[in-house]
Each structure stands twice: as structure tokens, then as C-alpha cells.
N, C-alpha and C positions, 0 to 999 in steps of 0.2 A: 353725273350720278343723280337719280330720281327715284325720288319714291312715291306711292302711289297713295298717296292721301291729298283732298280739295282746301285742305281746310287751312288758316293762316293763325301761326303761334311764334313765341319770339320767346329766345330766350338768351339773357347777356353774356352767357357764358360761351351755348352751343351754338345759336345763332339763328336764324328764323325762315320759316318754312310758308312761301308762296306759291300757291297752288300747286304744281307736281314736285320742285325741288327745293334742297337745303341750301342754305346759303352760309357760309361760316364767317362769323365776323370777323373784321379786319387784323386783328393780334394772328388768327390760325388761317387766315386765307395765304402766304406768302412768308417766305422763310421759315417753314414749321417744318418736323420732320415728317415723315413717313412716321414712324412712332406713337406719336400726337395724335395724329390724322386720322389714321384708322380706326382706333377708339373713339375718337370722334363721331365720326361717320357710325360706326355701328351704335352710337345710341340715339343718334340722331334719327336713326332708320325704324329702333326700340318704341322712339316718342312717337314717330307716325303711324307705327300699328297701334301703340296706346289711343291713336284720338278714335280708332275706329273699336274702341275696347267698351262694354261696358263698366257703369260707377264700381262694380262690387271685381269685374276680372282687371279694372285699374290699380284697386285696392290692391290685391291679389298679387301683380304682378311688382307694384310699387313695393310690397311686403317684400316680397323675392329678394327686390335688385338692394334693399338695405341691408335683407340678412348675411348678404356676401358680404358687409364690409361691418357689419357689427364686433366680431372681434376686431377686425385688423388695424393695427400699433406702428404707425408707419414711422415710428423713432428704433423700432425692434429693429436688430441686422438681421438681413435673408441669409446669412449665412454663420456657422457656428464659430465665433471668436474667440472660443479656445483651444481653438485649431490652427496651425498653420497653414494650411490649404482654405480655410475656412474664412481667414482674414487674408491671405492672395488672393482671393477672389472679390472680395469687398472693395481693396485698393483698386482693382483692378475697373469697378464699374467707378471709384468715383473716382480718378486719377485717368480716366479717359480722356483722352487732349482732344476729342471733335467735340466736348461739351467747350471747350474756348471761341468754336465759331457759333455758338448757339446766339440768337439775338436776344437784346435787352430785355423785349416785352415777353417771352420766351420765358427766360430767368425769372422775371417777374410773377409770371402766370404760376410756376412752379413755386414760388414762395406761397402765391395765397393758397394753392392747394394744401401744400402743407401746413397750414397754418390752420384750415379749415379742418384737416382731417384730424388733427390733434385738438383740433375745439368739436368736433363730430358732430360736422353742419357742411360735409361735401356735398354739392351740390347734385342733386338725386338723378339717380344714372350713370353716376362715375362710377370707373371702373376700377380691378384692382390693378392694372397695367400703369392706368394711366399716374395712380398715384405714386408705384414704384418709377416713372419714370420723372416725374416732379421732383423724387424723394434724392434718385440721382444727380440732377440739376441741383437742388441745392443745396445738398452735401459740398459741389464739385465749386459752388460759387459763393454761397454766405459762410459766414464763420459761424462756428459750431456755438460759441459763448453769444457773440452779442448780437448775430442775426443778420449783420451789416454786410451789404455784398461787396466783396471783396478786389483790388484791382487784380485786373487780368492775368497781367506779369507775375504776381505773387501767388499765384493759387498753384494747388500741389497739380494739376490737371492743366498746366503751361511747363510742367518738369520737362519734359521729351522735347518739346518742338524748343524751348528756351535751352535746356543743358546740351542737345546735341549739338546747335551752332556753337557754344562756348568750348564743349568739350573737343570738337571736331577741330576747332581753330587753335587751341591751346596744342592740341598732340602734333598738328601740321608744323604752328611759328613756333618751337621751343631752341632753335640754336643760336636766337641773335638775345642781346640782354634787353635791347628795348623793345624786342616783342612778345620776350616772357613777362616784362614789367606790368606793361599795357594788358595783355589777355587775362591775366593775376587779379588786377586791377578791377578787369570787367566782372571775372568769374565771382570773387568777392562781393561788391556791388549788388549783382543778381542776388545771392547768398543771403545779404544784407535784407535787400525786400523782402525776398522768402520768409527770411524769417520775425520781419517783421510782423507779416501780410498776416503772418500763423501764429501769432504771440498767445499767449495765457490774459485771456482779459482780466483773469481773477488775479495776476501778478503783473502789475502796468510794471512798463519799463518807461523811464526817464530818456529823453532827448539824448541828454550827455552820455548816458548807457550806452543808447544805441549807437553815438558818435563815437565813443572809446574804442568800444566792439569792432566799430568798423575798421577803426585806424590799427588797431592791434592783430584783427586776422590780416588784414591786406599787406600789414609789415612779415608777421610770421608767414604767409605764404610767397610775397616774392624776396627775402631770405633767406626760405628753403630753394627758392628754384634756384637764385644766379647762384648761392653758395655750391649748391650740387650740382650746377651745369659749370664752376669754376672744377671741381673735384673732379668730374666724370669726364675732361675734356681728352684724357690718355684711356679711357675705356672703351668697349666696344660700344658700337653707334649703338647698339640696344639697347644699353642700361642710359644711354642721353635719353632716349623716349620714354622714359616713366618717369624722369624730375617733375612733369607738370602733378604725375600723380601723389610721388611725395609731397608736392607743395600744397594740393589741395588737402590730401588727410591731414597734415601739420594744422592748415590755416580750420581745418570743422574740428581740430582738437581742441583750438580757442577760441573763435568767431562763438559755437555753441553755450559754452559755458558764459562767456563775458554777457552775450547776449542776455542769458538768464541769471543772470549773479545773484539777483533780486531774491528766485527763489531759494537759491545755496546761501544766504543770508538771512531769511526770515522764514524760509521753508514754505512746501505747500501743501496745499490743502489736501487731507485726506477725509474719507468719509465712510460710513458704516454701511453694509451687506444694501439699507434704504434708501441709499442717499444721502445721509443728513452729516454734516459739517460735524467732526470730530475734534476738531485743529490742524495746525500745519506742522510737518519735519521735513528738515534740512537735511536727515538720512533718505526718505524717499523722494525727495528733490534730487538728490546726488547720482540713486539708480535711473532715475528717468531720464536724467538729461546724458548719463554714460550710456542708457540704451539708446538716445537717438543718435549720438555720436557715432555709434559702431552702425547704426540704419545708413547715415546720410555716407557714408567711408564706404559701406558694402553697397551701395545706390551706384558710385562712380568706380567701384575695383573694376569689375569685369571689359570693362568700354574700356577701359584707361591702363588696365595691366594689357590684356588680349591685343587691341589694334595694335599698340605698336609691334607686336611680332606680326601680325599679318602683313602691316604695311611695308615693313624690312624686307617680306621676301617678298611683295609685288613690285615694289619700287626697283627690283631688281629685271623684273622685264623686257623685256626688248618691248614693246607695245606701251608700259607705263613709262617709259623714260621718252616716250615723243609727247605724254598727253601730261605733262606734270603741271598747266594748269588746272588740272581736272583731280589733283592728288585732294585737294583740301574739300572738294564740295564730296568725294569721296567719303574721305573720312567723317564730313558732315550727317553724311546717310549713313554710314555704317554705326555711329555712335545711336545714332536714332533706335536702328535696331536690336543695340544690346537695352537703352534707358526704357523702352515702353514696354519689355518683360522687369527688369532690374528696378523700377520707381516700385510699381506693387509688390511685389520680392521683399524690398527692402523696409516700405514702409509693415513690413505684415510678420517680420521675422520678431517683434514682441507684443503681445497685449497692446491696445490702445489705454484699455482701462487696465493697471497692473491691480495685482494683489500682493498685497505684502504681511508676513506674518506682523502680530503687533509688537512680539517676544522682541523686531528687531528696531523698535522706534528707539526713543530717546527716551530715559528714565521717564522725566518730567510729564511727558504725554501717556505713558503705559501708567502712571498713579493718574491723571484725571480722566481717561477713559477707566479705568477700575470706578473710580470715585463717581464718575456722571452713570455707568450701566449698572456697576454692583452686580455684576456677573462678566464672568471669562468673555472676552471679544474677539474669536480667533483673526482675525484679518480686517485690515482696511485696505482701502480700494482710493486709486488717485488715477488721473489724466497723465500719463506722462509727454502729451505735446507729439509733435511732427519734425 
């Protein structure tokens, strides 16, 4: 690809331009998407009619390409988040599992853009694409609170490609005990990072916390399996294929809370219409963490209720009963395809950011929010987590 300017310009971002073509530097030459790229390339093409531009049609043009990005708030959601369709599409860009093959310097590059455009110093020529596609990479890779990029395995955008192997293999091995133990075990585990990987920086969790957690969902969940796979052994084989699912909601009715005890103990932080730090309740700790509970239960129903009726009546085949090594890597794909609608679905069915009337805090905070505004407060506004 060439453009037709003589002239030789560099620049560390886009990359430099000797005699007829561009050259992109090594971050965007190789593993970059099509995405990136194109953007790229078109202001790269922008820079070389500029050198053939007059001082004052530079000016002129330079004016342009800022006023496009003078408003834009690349912390704002592209989509209306008091909507439920509004926030399924939100999860949806940044819960996308091919941002997990994206490479480091990749991730990288998308941090300082946004980092730039919230200091509103993006580097002149950027586009509005390019920063909503930064904006998506590190939604999907840094953590929201402290900025730190996050390991792989725990990010909400490794849900699908991680929960369909577990789930896939959980629904297959459920009728011997030491293969409900093990996959329990594993499922947990995962659980474990997740929800580490996504914690509240503003409510640190203790080691021991997090070692409790672990050891109390992994017990409540294979508890619930071998006691209901001891129960279900005179039932129809149907009702044997949804123990894993009971054992799973059992073990996110505790794994979640134990997890956050912290804040059902010293509450969390709510805040006013602006932002600003009100104090914390243990009342709006208690809806937040009962709404992820029902998110992360309605994330695994449909995969986990649905297959096993499918797979009861394919396993009945004449064609599936020759190829029954082929039943689990099955079930592996088919879970894939209920989690990568079901992960957005589920993380979008409440507020990110809730509201909650103040009428329902705790006395003690409804007199010093009185006492700090000295007028009616209708509502504070909290994080309730993932």
C-alpha cells in the first residue's frame, strides 16, 4: 500500500513514511487486527496529503480532525445502561473471547490510548474507531478499579472458551463419584480466580477469605452432587444429568457471598448522583451481591438445564452410540454455544451501576447523608461487582 508523497516523516505511534510508502512500526506490523489497521492506514494516507497541504489548509484540516474528538468521553457507554438490551450489548463487546488471543503490546497500546484520551492528548489523527476499539480491549483486559491487567484465565472475556470445557465435561463425567468430585473441584477453582481476578479493590479481601471461600463452595458443591447423585440413582437418567447443575447454583449461593463477606460486614461504598463518597451499607452490599448471585446461576441455567435433554435423546441413536468418544467434545461445543449468548445475557440482566432509594439504607447513614447535604437525597448509586 503507497502513497504518493516524496517526502520522509516518522512518527512513533503511526510509523514513518520513506519515499512512496508507509511503514508501521513493529507493535502494528504483525499480530494486529484488521481493526487497528485500517484506521491506521487511513490516517497515515490523511498525513501524506497533509505534507502536500498548505501552513493555513494544515491548520484547517488539523482543526477538523480534533473537532471530531472534542466532545468524546471514551469512559461514556455506547450504549443506554438503563436498558436491558442496552447493557446486552455492552457485555457483549466486552465479554468477546477473541479479545483473549489479542497480543500483549496490543493490550498495551490500548491502555495508553485510553489513557491519553481521558487526559485529551490522543495523538493527532486518531480516530473515533480506533479509540472505541482500545476502549474495548481494556474494558475486556484491565480491571476497572485499579488499572492492572488482569490474568487471562480470570477475565470475564475467557467465560466461554474456560466455562464450556468445564461445563461440557461436568454434564458428560456426572455418574461415577470420583469424577463428580474432580470436575466440582475444577469448576470451583476456576470460580475461585474469576472471582478473584474481579474483586472490589475498594473492599480488599484477605488470603484467609479467599481460602475459606474456596474450601466452603468446593465442599457445598460436591455435597450437593454425590448426595443427589446418591438420591437420583432410582430416578430417570434425566433428572441424574442436572446434579452438576444443582451442585453448581448451591456452590455460587456460597462461593459469592463468602467471597465478599467483607462487604456484608462493613458495607459498601455508595455515592451521590456526582460521584462523591457518601459511606458504605451492608443493605446495598447485600442487593448487589444477591444480584450477581442470580447473574452468575442464570450465566450456567440454560447450557446446564437444556443439554441434558438434548443429549438423552441423541445418545439414543443409532450413529451416536458408535461415536461415544465423540459425546464429550460434543457437549464441549454445544455448551460454547448457549455461554457466548448466556455470559452477556446474564452479566446485563442488572445495572452495573445500581440505584437504590436512600429511604432504604440503614438509619444511621439516612441522618448523615441528611446532616452532610441538608436537603432530600433521593438515591445513591454503588458498583455491584460481576
Amino acid at each position: 500500500m503507497g502513497v504518493q508523497a516524496m517526502t520522509f516523516c516518522f512518527s512513533p505511534y503511526l510509523g514513518f513514511q520513506m519515499g512512496r510508502s508507509w511503514v508501521l512500526p513493529p507493535h502494528l506490523q504483525k499480530d494486529t487486527t484488521e481493526e487497528v489497521r485500517k484506521p491506521v492506514f487511513q490516517t497515515l494516507m490523511l498525513s501524506a496529503r497533509e505534507n502536500q497541504l498548505s501552513l493555513e489548509e494544515r491548520a484547517l484540516l488539523q482543526e477538523r480532525m480534533e473537532a471530531d474528538l472534542s466532545g468524546f468521553n471514551i469512559d461514556a457507554p455506547r450504549w443506554d445502561q438503563c436498558t436491558f438490551l442496552g447493557r446486552v450489548k455492552h457485555f457483549f463487546n466486552v465479554t468477546d473471547p477473541r479479545t483473549v488471543l489479542v497480543p500483549e503490546r496490543e493490550l498495551d497500546w490500548a491502555k495508553v490510548m485510553v489513557e491519553k484520551s481521558r487526559m485529551g492528548t490522543v495523538p493527532p489523527g486518531t480516530r473515533v474507531e480506533q479509540l472505541l476499539y482500545a476502549k474495548k480491549l481494556y474494558d475486556s483486559a484491565f480491571h476497572p478499579d485499579t488499572g492492572d491487567k488482569m490474568n487471562v484465565i480470570g477475565r470475564m472475556s475467557f467465560q466461554v472458551p474456560g466455562g464450556m470445557i468445564i461445563t461440557g465435561f461436568m454434564l458428560q463425567f456426572y455418574r461415577t463419584i470420583p469424577a463428580v468430585v474432580f470436575w466440582q473441584w475444577v469448576n470451583q477453582s476456576f470460580n475461585a480466580l474469576v472471582n478473584y481476578t474481579n474483586r472490589n479493590a475498594a473492599s480488599p479481601t484477605s488470603v484467609r477469605q479467599m481460602a475459606v471461600s474456596y474450601v466452603t463452595a468446593t465442599t457445598a458443591a460436591v455435597a450437593t452432587a454425590v448426595g443427589m447423585n446418591t438420591l437420583t440413582k432410582r430416578a430417570p437418567p434425566l433428572v441424574g444429568r442436572w446434579v452438576p447443575f444443582a451442585a453448581v447454583a448451591a456452590a455460587n449461593c456460597v462461593n459469592i457471598p463468602m467471597m465478599r463477606q467483607q462487604e456484608l460486614i462493613q458495607g459498601i461504598c455508595v455515592k451521590d448522583r456526582n460521584h462523591n463518597e457518601i459511606g458504605h451499607s451492608r443493605r446495598a452490599a447485600a442487593i448487589g451481591i444477591t444480584q450477581v448471585v442470580i447473574s452468575r446461576i442464570t450465566m450456567a441455567a440454560p447450557g446446564m438445564i437444556l443439554l441434558p435433554v438434548i443429549m438423552e435423546r441423541l445418545e439414543k441413536l443409532h450413529c451416536m452410540k458408535r461415536i461415544q468418544v465423540l459425546h464429550a467434545p460434543l457437549q464441549v461445543l454445544l455448551s460454547g454455544c448457549f455461554l457466548i449468548f448466556m455470559v452477556p445475557v446474564a452479566c446485563g440482566l442488572f445495572p452495573q451501576k445500581c440505584e437504590l432509594p436512600v429511604s432504604y439504607l440503614e438509619p444511621e447513614l439516612q441522618d448523615a447523608i441528611k446532616a452532610k447535604y441538608g436537603e432530600p437525597v433521593p438515591y445513591v448509586y454503588f458498583n455491584k461487582g460481576l
